[in-house]
Backbone bond lengths (Angstrom), bond angles and torsions (degrees), N, CA, C in turn:
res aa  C-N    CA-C-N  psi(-1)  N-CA   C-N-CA  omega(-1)  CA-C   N-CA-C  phi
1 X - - - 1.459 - - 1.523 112.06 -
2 X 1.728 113.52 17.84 1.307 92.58 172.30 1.451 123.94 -63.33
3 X 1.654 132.69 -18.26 1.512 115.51 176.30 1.491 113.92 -55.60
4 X 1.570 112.29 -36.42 1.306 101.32 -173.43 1.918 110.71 -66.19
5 X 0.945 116.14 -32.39 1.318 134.34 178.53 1.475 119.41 -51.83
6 X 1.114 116.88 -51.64 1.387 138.19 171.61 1.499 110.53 -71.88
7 X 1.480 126.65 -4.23 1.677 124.56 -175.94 1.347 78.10 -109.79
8 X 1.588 137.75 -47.98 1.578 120.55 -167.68 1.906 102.61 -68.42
9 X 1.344 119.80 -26.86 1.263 119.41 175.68 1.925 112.28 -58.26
10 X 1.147 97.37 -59.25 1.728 117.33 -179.63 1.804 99.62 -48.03
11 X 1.283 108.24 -58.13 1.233 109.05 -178.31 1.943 134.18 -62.88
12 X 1.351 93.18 -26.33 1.349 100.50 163.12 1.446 115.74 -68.57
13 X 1.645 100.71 -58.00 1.665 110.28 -164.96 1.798 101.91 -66.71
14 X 1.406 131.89 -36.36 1.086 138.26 -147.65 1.653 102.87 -117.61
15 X 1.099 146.28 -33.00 1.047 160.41 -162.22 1.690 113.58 -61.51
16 X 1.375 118.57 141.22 1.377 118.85 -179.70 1.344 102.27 -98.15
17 X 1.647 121.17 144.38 1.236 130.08 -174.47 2.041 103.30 -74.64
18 X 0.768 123.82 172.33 1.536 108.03 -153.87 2.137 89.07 -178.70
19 X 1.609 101.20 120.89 2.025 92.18 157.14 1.637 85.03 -93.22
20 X 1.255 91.78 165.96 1.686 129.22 173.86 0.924 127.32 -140.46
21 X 1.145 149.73 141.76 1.494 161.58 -174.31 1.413 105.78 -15.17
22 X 1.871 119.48 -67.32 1.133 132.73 -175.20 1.376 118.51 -100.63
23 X 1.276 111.19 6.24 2.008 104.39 -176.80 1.631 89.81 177.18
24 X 1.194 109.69 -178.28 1.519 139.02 161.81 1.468 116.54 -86.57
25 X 0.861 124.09 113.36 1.747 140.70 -158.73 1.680 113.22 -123.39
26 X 1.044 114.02 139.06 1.587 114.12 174.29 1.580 106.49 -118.78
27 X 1.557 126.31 126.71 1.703 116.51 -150.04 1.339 86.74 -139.69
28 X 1.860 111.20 175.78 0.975 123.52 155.10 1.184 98.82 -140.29
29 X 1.404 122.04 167.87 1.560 132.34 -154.28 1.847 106.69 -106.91
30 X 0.994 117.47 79.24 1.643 96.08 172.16 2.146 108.67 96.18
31 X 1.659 90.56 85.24 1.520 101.98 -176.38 1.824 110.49 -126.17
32 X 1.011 108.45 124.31 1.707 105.27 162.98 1.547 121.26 -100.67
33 X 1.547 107.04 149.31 1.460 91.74 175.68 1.640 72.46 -158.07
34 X 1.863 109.85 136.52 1.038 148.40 163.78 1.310 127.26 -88.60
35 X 1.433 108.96 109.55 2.233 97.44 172.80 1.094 88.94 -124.99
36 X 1.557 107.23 151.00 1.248 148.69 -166.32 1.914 103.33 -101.77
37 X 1.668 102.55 89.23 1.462 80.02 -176.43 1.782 129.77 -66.16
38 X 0.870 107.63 4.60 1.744 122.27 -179.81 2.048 105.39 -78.07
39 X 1.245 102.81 -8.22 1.617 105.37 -175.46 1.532 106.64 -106.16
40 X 1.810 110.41 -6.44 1.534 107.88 -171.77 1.432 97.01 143.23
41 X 1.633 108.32 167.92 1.448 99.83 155.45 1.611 123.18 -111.00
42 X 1.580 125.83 161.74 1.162 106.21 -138.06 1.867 88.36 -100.12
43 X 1.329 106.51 93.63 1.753 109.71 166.93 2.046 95.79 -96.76
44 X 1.173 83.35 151.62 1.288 95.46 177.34 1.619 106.96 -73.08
45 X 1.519 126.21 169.55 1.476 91.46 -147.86 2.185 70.40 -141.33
46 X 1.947 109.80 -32.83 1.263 99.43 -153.98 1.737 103.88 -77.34
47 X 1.459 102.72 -7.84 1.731 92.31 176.97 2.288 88.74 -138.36
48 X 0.939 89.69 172.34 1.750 94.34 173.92 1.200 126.42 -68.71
49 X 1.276 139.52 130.00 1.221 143.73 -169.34 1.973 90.15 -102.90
50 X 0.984 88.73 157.08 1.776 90.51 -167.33 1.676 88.39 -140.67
51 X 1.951 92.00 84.81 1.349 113.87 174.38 1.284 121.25 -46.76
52 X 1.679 125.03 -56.48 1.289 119.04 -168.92 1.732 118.00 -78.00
53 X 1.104 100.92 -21.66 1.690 110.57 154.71 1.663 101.72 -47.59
54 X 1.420 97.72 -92.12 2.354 83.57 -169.48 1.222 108.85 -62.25
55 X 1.091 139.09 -36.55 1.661 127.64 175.28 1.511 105.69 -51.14
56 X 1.678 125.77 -60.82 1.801 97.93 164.71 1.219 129.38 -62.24
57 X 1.322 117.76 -36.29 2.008 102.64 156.18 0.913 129.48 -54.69
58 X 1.585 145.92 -17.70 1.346 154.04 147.51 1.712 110.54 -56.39
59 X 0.963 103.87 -62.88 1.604 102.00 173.19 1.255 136.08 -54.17
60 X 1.937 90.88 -29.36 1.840 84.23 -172.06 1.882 89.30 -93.20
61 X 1.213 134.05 -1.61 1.588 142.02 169.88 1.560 113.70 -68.15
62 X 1.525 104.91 -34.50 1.818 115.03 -174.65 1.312 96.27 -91.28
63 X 1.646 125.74 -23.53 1.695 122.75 173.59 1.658 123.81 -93.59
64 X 1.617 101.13 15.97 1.550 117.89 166.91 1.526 122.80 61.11
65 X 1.793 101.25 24.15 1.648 108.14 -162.29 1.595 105.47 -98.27
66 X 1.390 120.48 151.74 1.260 115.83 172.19 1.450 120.04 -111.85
67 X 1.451 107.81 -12.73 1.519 118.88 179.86 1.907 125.33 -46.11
68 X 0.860 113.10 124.54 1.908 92.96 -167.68 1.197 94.43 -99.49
69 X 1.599 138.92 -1.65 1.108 135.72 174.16 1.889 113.09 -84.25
70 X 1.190 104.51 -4.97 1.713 125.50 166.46 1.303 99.52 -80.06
71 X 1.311 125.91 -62.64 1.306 122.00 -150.19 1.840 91.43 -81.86
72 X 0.949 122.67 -64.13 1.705 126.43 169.47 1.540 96.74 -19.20
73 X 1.339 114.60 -62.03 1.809 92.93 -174.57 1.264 113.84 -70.22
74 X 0.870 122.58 -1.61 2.083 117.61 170.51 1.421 106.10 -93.52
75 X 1.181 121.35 -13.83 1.616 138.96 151.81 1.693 88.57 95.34
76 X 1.209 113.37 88.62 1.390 111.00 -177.05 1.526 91.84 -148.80
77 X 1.125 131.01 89.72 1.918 125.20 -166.39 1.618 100.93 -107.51
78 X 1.211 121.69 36.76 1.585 120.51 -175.55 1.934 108.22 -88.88
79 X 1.231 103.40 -15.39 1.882 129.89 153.19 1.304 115.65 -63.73
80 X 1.339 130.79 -31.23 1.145 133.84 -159.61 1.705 116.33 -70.62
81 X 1.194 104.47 -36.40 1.572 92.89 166.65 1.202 140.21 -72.92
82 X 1.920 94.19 -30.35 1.614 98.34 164.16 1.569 139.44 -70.16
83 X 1.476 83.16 -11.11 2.028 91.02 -170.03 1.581 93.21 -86.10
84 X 1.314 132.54 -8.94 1.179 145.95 -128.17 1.516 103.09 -126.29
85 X 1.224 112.03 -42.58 1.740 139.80 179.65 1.477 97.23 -70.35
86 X 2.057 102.02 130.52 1.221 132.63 -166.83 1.518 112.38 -45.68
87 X 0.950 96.76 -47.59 1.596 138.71 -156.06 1.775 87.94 -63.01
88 X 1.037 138.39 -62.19 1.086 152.09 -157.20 1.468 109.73 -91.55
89 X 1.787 130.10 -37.93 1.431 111.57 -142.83 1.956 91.29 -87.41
90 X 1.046 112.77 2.17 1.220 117.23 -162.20 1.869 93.89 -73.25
91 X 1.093 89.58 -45.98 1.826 107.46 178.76 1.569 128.42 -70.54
92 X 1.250 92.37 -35.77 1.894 86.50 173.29 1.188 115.21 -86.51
93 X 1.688 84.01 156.06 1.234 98.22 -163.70 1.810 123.65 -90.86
94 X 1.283 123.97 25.57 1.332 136.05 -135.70 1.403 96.45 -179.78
95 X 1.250 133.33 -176.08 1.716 160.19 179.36 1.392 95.54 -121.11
96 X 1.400 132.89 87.53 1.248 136.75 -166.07 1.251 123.20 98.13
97 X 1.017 112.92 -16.04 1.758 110.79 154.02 1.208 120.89 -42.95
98 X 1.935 104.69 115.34 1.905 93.32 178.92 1.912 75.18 -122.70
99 X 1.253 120.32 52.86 2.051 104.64 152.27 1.488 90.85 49.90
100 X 1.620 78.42 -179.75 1.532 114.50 -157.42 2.009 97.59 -71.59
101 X 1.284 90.09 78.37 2.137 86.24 168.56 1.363 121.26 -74.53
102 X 1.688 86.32 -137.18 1.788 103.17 167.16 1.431 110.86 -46.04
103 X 1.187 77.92 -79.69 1.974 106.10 -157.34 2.048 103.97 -45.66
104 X 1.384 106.75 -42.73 1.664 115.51 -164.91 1.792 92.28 -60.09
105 X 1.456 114.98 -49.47 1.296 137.90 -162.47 1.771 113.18 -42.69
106 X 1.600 93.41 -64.70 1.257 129.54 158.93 1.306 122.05 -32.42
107 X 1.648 111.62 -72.76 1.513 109.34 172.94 1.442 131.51 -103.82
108 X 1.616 109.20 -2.18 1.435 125.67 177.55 1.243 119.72 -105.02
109 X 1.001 123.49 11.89 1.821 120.08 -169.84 1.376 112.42 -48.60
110 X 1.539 121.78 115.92 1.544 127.72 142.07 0.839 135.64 -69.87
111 X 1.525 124.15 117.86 1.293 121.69 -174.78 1.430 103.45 -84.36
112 X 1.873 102.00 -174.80 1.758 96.61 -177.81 1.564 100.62 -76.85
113 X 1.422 111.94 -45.82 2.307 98.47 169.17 1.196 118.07 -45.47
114 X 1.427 123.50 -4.53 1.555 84.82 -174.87 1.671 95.04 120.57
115 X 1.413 119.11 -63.39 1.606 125.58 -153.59 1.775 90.12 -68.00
116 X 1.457 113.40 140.45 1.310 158.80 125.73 1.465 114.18 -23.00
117 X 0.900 129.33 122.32 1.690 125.17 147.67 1.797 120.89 -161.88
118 X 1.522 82.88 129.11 1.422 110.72 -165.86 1.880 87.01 -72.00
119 X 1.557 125.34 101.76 1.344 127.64 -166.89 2.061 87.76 -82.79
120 X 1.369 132.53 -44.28 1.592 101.81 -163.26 1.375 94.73 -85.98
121 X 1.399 138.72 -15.93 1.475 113.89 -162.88 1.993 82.80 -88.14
122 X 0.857 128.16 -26.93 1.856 109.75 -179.96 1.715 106.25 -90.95
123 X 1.478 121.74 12.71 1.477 116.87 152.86 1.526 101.77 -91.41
124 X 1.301 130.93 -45.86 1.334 133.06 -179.30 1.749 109.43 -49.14
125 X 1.338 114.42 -35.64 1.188 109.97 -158.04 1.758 98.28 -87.59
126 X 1.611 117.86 -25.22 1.356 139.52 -178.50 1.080 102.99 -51.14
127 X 1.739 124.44 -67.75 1.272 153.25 175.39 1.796 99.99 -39.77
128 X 0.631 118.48 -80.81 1.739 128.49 175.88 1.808 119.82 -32.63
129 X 1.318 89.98 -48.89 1.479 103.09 173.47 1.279 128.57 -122.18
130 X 1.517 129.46 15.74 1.265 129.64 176.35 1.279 84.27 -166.72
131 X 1.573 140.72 76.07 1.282 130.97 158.20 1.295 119.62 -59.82
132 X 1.341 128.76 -50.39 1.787 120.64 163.23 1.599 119.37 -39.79
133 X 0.932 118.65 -22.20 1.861 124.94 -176.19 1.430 96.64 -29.59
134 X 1.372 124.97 161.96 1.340 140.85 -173.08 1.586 108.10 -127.28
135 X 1.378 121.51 17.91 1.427 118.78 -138.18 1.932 84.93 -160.28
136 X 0.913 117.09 32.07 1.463 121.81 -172.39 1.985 102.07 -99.49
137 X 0.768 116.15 49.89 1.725 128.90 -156.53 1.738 95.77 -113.33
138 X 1.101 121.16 133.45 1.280 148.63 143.11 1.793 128.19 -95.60
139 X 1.103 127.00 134.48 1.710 114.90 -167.36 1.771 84.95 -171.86
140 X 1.619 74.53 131.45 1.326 111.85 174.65 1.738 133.23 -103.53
141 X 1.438 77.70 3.23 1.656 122.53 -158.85 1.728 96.12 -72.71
142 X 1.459 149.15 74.07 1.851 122.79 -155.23 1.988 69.61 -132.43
143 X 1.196 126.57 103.01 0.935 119.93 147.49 1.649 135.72 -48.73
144 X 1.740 110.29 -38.38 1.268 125.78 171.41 2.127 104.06 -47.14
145 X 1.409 110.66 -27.43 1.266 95.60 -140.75 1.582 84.86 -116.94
146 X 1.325 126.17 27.56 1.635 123.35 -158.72 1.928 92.94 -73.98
147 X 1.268 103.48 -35.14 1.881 111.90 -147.34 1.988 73.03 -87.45
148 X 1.132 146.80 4.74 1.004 138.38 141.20 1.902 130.46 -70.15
149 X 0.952 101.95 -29.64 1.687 120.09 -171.49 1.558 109.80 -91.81
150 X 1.527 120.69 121.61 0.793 138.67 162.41 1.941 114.10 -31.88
151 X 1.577 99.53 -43.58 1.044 117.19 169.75 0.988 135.66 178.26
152 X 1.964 118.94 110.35 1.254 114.06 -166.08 1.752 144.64 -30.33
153 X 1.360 140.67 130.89 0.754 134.65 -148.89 1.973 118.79 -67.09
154 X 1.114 105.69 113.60 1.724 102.51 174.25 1.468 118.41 -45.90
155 X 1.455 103.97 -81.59 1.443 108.82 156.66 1.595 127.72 -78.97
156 X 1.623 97.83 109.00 1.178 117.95 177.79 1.293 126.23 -53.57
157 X 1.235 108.47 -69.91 1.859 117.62 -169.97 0.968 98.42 -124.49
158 X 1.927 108.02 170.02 1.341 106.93 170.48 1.791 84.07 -151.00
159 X 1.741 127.03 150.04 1.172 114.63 172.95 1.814 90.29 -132.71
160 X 1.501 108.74 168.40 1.368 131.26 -176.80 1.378 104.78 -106.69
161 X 1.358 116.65 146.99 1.631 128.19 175.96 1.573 93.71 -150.89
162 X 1.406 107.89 122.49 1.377 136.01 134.33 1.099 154.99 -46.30
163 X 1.747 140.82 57.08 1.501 123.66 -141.96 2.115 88.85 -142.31
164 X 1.300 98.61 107.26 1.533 93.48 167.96 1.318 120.68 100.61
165 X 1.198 114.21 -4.23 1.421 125.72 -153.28 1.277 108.17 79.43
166 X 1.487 145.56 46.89 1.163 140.65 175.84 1.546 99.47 -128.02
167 X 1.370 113.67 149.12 1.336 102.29 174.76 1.901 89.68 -128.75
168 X 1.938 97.89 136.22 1.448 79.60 165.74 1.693 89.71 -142.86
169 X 1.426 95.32 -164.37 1.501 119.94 -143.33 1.543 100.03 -132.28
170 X 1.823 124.24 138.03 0.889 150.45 -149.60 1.878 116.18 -153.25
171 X 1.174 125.98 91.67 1.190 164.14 -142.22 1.235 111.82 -86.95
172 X 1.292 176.46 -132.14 1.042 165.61 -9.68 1.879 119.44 -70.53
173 X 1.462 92.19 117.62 1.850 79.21 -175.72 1.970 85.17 -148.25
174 X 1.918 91.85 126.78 1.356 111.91 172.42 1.594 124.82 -49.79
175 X 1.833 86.24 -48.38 1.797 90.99 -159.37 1.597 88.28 -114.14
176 X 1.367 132.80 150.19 1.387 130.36 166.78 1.227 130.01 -156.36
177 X 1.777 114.95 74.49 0.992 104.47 172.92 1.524 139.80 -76.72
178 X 1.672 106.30 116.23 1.038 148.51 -165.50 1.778 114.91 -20.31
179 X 1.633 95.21 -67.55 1.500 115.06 -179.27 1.206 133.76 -61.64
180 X 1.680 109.12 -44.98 1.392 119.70 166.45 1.716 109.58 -100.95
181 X 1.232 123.93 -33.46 1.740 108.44 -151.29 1.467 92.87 -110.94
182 X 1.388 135.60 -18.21 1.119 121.12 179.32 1.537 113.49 -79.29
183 X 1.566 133.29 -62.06 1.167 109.01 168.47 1.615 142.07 -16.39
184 X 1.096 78.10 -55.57 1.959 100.00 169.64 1.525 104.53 -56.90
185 X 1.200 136.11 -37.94 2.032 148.32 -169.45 1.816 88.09 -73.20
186 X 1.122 96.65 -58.37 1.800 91.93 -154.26 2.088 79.67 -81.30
187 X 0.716 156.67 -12.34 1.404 119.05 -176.88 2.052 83.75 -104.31
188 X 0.709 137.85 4.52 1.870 138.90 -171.46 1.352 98.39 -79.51
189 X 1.545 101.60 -58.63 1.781 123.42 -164.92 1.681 97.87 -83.88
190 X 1.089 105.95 -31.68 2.280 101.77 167.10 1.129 84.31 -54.02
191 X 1.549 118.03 -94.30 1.523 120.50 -155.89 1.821 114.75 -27.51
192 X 1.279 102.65 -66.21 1.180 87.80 -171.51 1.552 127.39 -72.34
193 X 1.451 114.19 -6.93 0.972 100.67 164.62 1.718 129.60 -78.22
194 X 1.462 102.76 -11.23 1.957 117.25 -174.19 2.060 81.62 -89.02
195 X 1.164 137.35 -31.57 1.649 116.33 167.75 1.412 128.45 -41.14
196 X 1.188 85.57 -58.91 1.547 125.67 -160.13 1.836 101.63 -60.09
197 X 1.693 98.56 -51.63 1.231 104.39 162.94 1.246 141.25 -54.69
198 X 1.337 101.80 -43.80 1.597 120.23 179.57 1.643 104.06 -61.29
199 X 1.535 105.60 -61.48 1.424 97.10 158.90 1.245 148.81 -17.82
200 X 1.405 127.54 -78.28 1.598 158.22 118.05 1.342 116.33 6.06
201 X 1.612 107.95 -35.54 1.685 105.89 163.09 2.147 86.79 95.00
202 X 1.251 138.07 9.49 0.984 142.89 -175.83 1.353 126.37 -106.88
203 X 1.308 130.26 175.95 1.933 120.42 177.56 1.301 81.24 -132.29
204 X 1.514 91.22 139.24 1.784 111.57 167.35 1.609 114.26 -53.78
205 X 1.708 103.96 141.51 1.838 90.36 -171.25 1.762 76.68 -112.75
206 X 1.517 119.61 -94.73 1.632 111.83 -176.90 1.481 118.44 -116.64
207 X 1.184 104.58 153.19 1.853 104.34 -179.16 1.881 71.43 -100.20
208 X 1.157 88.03 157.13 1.842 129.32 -175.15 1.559 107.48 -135.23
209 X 1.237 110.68 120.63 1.296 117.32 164.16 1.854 116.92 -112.15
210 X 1.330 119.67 118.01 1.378 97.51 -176.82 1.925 97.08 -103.80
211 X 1.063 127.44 149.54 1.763 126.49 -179.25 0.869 91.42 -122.40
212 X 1.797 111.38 132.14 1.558 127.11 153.22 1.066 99.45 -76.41
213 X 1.649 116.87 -108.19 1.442 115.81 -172.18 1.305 109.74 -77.64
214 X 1.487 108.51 99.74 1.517 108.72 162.07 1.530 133.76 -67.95
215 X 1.276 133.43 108.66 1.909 109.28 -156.95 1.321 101.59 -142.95
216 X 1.590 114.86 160.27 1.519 128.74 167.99 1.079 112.03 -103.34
217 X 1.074 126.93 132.35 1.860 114.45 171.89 1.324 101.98 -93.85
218 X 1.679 112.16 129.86 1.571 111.85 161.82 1.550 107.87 -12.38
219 X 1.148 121.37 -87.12 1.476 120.18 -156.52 1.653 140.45 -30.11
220 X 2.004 86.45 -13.64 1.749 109.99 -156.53 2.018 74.79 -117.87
221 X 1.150 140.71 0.03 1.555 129.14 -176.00 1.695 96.07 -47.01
222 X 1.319 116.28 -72.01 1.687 130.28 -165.08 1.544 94.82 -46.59
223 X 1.453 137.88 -63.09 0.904 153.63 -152.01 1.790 103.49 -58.54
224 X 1.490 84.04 -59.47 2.048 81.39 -177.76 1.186 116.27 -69.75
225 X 1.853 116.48 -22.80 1.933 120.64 -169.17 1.804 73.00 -59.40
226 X 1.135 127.28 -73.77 1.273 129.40 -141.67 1.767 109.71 -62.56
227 X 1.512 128.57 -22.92 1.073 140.99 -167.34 1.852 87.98 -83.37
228 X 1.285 123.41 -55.69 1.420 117.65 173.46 1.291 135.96 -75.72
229 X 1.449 113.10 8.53 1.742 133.02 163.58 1.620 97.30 -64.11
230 X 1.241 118.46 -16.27 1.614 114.71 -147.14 1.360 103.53 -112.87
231 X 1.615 103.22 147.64 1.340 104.56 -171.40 1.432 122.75 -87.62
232 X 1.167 171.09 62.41 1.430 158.72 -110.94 1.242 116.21 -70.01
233 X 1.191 124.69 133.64 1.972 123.50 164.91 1.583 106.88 -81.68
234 X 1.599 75.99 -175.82 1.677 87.57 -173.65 1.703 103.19 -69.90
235 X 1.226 97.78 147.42 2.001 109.79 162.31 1.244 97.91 -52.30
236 X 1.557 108.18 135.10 1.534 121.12 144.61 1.301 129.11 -23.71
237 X 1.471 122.14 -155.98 1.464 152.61 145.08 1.570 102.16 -148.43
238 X 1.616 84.58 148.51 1.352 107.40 -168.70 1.536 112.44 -102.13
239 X 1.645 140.93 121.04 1.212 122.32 -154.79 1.884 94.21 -126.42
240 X 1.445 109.75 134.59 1.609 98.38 -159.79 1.687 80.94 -136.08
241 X 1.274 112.12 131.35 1.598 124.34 159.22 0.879 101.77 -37.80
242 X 1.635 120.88 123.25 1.391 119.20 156.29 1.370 140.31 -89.79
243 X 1.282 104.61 23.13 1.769 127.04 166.46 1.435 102.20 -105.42
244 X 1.729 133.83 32.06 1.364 143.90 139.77 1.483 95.80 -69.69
245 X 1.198 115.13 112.57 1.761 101.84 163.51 1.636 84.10 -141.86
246 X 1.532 139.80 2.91 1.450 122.72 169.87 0.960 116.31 -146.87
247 X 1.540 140.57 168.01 1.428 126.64 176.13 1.656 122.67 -71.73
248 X 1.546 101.02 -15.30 1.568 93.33 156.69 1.317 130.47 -61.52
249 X 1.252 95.09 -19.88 2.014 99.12 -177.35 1.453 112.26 -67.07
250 X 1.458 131.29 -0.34 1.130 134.58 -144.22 1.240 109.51 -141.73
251 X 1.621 115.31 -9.81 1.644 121.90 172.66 1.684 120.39 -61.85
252 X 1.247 89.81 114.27 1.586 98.21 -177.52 1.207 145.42 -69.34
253 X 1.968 94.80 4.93 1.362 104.96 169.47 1.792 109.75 -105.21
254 X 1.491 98.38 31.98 1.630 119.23 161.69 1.629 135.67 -96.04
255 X 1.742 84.87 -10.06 1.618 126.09 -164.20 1.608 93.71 -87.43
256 X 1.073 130.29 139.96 1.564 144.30 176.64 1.745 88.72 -95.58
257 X 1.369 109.19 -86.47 1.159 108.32 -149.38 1.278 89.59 -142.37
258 X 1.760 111.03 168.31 1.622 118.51 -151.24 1.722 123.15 -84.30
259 X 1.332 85.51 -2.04 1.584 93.46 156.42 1.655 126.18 -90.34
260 X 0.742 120.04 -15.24 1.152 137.67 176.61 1.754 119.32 -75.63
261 X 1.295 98.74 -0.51 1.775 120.08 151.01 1.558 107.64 -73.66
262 X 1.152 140.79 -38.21 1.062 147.81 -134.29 2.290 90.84 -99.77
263 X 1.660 98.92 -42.71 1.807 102.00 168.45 1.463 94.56 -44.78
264 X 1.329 125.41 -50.84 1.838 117.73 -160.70 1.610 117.21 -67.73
265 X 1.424 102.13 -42.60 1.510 118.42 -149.99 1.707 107.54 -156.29
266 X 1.006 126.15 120.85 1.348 138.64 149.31 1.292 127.08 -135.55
267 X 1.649 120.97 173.37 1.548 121.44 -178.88 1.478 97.69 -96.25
268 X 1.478 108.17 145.26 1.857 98.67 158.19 1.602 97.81 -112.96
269 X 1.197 94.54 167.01 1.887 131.02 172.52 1.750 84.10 39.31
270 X 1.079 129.22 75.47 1.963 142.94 157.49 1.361 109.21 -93.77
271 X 1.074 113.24 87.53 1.389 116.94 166.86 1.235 107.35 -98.70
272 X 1.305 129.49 146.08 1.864 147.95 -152.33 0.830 106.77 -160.02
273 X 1.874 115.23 148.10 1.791 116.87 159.33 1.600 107.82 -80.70
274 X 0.826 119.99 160.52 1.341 129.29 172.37 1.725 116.84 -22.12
275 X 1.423 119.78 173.18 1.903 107.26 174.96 1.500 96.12 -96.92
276 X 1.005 113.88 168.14 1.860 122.26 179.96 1.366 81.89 -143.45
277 X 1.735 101.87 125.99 1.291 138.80 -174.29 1.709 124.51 -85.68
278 X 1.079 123.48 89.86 1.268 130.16 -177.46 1.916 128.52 -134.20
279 X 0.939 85.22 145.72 2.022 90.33 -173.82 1.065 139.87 -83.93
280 X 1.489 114.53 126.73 1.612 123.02 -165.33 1.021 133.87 -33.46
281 X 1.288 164.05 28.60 1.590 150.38 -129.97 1.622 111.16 -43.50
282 X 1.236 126.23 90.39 1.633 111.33 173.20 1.603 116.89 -72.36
């Protein structure tokens, strides 16, 4: 994970001081960083990535749910401030209602007629039968539907490319904080892109991350000097049930309890430095 390492480096040394919505931030405008899933998958390696946390936020996102009281029982509370936030409880419609997000975006899209469309199960089906397509795009992006969402979407889009029998993955995310939410993005968009594959009958070629505003918030400064004292190990391997062959296999209201992420998906041989403890900005 040194690329990711080297954008929190760039961003300290290089970065413009910047207020933001929720804190004082130091950013840079517009960053890529490429992993090669054939070298590992990309978990962060210098503090712990806390797999079954984004692997049930990935799952309950590919099962189109908005409930945070779903995702809370897979013990994943990284929702919890937003369903929770003033601003919002006035609006949902439920005790855990966070609106039309990721996941609704993904498999519920309203159009202005009226028509429905489930956007990853008709990229899956694209991929299968028109792998050259140019039009392999997912977006979470529904401006019409923002005053619906708990909270507009960070990562916007994501598109598919085909070359070799490889299938890889293409990222777009506006806002990205670096320290806490990006690690979690590039191992979210791995995962789903090694599903998606497995699915598809394909091998993952690269997850792609492109960053608009890439940023640190003051609060996480101590946190990253100390996250880049550290030396990185080798990338994992990524180990995925191989009776995933659809996105039904993956509905999380199939899940008992929050280990039971771990039957779908786990890391092997993950060795990590310790987690370094720092606070959410809602």
């Amino acid at each position: 994970m040194k690329i990711y390492n080297d954008v929190l480096r760039r961003i300290m040394e290089k970065g413009d001081d910047r207020k933001a919505r929720n804190g004082q931030i130091r950013s840079l405008f517009t960053i890529q960083m490429r992993f090669d899933m054939e070298k590992g998958f990309p978990a962060v390696t210098t503090k712990k990535l806390a797999f079954r946390t984004m692997a049930a936020e990935l799952f309950w996102f590919m099962s189109g749910y908005s409930d945070n009281k779903e995702l809370q029982r897979l013990g994943c509370h990284i929702w919890d401030g937003n369903a929770e936030a003033d601003y919002w409880k006035s609006k949902a419609k439920f005790d855990g209602d966070l609106g039309r997000i990721y996941g609704v975006q993904w498999r519920d899209w309203h159009g202005p007629n009226g028509k429905i469309v489930d956007q990853l199960a008709q990229v899956i089906e694209t991929i299968q039968k028109d792998p050259e397509n140019r039009r392999m795009v997912v977006s979470a992006w529904n401006p019409g539907e923002f005053d619906q969402m708990a909270l507009p979407p960070c990562h916007v889009l994501f598109q598919f490319f085909v070359h070799q029998g490889k299938l890889s993955l293409h990222m777009f995310q506006r806002s990205c904080d670096m320290f806490l939410g990006v690690p979690f993005n590039i191992a979210s968009y791995a995962l789903l892109l090694s599903i998606v594959a497995q699915i598809t009958g394909l091998k993952p070629g690269e997850t792609i991350l492109t960053l608009g505003d890439a940023h640190i918030y003051y609060e996480h400064f101590d946190a990253v000097k100390e996250q880049l004292n550290r030396e990185p190990y080798p990338l994992p391997k990524l180990w995925l049930n191989p009776d995933i062959t659809s996105l039904e296999d993956i509905d999380t209201k199939k899940l008992k309890e929050p280990n039971d992420i771990y039957k779908l998906a786990k890391l092997v041989d993950y060795q990590y430095h310790p987690s370094i403890k720092a606070k959410m900005l809602v």
